[in-house]
Structures are given as structure tokens and as C-alpha cells.
C-alpha positions as CSV (number, residue, x, y, z in Angstrom):
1,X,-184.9,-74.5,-28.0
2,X,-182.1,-77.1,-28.9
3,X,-178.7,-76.5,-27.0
4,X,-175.7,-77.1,-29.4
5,X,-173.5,-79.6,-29.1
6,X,-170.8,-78.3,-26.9
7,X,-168.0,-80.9,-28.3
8,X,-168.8,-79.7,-32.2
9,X,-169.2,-75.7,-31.7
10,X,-165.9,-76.0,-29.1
11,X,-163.9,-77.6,-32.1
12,X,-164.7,-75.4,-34.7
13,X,-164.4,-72.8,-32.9
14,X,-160.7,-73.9,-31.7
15,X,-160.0,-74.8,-35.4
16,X,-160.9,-71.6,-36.7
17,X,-158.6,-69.5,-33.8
18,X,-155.6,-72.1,-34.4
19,X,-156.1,-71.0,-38.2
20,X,-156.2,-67.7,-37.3
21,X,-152.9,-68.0,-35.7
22,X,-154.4,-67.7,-31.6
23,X,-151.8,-69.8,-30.1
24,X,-152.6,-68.2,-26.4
25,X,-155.8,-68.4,-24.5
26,X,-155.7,-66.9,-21.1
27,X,-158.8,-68.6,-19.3
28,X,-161.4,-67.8,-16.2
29,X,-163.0,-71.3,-15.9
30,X,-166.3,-71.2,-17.0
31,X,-168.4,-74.3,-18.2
32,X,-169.0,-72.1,-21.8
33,X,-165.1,-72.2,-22.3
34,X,-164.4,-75.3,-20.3
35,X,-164.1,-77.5,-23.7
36,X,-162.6,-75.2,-25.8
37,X,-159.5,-74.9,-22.8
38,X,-159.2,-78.7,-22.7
39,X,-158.6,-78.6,-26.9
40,X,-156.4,-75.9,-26.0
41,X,-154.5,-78.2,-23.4
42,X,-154.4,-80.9,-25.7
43,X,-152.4,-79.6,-28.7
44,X,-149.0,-78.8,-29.2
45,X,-149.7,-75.7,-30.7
46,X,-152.0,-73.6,-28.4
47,X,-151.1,-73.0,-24.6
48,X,-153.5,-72.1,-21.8
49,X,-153.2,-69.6,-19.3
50,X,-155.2,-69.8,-16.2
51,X,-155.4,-66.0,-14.9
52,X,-156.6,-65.2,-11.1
53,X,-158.6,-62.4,-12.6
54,X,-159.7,-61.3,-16.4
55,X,-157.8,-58.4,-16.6
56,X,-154.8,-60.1,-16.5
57,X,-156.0,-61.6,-19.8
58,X,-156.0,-58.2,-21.0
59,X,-152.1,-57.7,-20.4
60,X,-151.4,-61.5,-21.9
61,X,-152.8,-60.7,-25.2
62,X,-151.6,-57.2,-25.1
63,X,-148.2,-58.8,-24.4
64,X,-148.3,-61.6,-27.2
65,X,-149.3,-58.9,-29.5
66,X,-146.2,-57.0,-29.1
67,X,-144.2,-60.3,-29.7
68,X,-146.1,-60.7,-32.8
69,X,-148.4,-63.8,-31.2
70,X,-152.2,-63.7,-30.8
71,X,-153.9,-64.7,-27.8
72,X,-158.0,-64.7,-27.1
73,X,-159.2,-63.8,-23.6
74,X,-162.2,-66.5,-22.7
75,X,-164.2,-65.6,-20.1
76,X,-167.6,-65.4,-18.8
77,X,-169.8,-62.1,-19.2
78,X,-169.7,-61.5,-15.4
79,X,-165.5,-60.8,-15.6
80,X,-166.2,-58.3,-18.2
81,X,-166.9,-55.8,-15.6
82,X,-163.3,-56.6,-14.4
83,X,-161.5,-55.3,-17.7
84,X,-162.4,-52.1,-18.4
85,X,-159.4,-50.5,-16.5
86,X,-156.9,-52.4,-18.6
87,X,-159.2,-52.3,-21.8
88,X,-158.1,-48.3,-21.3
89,X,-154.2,-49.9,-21.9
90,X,-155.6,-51.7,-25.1
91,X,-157.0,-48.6,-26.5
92,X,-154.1,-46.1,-25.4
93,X,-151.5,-48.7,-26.6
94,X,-153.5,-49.5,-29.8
95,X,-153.1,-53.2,-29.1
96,X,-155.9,-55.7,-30.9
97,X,-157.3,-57.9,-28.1
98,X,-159.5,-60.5,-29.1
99,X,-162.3,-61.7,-26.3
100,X,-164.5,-65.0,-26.5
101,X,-167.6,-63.8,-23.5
102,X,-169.4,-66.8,-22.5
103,X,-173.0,-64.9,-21.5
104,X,-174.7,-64.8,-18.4
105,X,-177.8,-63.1,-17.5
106,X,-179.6,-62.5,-20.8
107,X,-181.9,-65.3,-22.7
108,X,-183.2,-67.8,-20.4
109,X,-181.4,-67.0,-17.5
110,X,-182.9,-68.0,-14.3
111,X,-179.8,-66.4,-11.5
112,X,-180.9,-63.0,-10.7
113,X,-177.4,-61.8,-9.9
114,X,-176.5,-62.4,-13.4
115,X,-178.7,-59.9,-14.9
116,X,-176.8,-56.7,-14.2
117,X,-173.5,-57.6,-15.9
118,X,-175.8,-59.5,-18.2
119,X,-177.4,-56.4,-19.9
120,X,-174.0,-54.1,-19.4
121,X,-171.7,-56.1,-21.2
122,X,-172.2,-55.0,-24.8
123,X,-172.6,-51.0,-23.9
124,X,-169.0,-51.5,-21.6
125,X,-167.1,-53.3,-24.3
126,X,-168.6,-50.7,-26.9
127,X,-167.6,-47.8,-24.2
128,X,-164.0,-49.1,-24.3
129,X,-163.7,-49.3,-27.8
130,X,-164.4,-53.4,-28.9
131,X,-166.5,-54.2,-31.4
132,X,-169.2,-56.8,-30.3
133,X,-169.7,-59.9,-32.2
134,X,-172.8,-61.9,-31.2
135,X,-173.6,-65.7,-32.0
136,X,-177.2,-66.4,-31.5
137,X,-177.3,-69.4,-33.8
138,X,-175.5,-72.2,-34.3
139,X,-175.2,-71.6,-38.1
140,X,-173.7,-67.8,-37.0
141,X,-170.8,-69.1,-35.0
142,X,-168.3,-69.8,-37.7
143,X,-168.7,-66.5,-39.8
144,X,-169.4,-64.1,-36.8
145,X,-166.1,-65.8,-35.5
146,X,-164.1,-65.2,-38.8
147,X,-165.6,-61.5,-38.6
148,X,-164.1,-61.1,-35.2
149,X,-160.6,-63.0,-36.3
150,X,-160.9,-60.4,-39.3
151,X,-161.4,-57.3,-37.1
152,X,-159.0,-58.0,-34.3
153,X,-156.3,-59.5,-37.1
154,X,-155.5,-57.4,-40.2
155,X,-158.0,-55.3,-39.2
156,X,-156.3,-53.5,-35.7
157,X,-159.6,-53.4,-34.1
158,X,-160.2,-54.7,-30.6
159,X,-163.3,-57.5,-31.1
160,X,-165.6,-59.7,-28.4
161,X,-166.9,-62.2,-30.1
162,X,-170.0,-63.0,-27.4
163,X,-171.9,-66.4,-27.2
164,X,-175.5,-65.4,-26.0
165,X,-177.3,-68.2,-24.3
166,X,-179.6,-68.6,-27.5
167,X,-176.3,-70.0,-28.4
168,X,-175.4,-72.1,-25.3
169,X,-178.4,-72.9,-23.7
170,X,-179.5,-71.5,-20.4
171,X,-178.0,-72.6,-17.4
172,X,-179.9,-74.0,-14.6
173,X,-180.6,-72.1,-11.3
């Protein structure tokens, strides 16, 4: 298995949000979003918001959508199991969150404690209403990313677009 190359899927991924209009990406470090927040550092035109938890990413984007701005939550699979109480505000207030989940705890994984979240992140997010979006491959990332742009943009859906660890390689244990 060949790992992409975290510098070249980070900036087209960043490219294709900026184009999309995402100007806000509240941010749980995570090494699977850690270059894509330093692009966002670096330009004029994006800001990044560290949050103390990932629901709190829920309320940003919530909030930039009702001041006509789009934001992305980036976090790691684990914090998904943080979001579901506020996901209920996204679906009850109709707002369009957009998510980027960095996986844990599926292909390759070697952390035990990762499994659990791992395998419930897909049926949660589906529970609460957001379509999934999976990149597996690296030639999958920039349409399964416009698909997700597409369904939480004109389309009014709440979207996750999830990078498996086909995608970003396994982490060490």
C-alpha cells in the first residue's frame, strides 16, 4: 500500500474548499488535518479555529451558515462520538455542516482503542442525518470532495466527507 503524499492531497483539498467558498475551519489537531490547518493559517482568505472539543465545531459552522459563510469541521473519527448532541441542532435548525473525519480504527489500524469509534462513525453520522462521503483512493479525493461541497452547498444536506486509512495510511502503534 503507497501512503499519499500528504503535502499534494492537503492542497487540493484546501483548493477545492477555498473554491467552494469554506473560508472557516474549526480544527481538533490531528496529524490527518495538521497540513491542511497550516494552508489554512497561511492564507488571507481562510481562518482557523482551534476548538477545545468537536462539538463546538458544530455551532461555528452552524453559526457561519447563518451569516452566509461556510465553515468545515476537521476532526479525527474518535471526536465524532462527541457531536451527535449538537448534530441534533444541525438537523432541527436545518443548517448544512460540512465535516472532513480523519479515520481511526478501520484499515490497518494497529491501537485497539480506536476500533469502537472506528466502526461507529458512518452508522452515527448516518443516525444524525449526514451523508457519508468516503475517499479510499487517491484518485477519489477530488470528486468525492466536490460531491460533499455539492451536497452540503446548494444542496442543503449535512455531508462528512471521511478519509479512511486506505487513503492516509495507517498509523503506527
Amino acid at each position: 500500500m503507497t501512503t499519499p503524499d500528504k503535502n499534494a492531497w492537503s492542497q487540493e483539498l484546501f483548493d477545492l474548499f477555498v473554491d467552494a467558498g469554506v473560508t472557516l475551519f474549526p480544527f481538533i489537531p490531528d496529524a490527518g488535518n495538521a497540513r491542511l490547518i497550516e494552508l489554512a493559517t497561511a492564507s488571507n482568505e481562510t481562518r482557523p479555529v482551534l476548538l477545545t472539543s468537536e462539538e463546538e465545531g458544530v455551532a461555528v459552522c452552524a453559526g457561519a451558515d447563518l451569516v452566509g459563510q461556510r465553515g468545515v469541521l476537521c476532526m479525527q473519527s474518535s471526536g465524532v462520538g462527541n457531536c451527535p448532541n449538537f448534530l441534533s441542532l444541525v438537523k432541527g435548525g436545518d443548517f448544512p455542516i460540512l465535516m472532513m473525519v480523519s479515520m481511526r480504527g478501520d484499515f490497518g489500524e494497529q491501537n485497539p482503542w480506536q476500533y469502537p469509534m472506528g466502526q461507529a462513525v458512518v452508522p452515527v453520522l448516518e443516525a444524525m442525518g449526514v451523508l457519508t462521503f468516503v475517499v479510499d483512493r487517491p484518485e477519489d479525493l477530488t470528486k468525492t470532495t466536490i460531491a460533499a461541497l455539492s451536497a452540503s452547498g446548494k444542496g442543503g444536506q449535512s455531508a462528512a466527507l471521511i478519509l479512511s486509512q486506505k487513503f492516509l495510511g495507517a498509523k503506527a502503534f
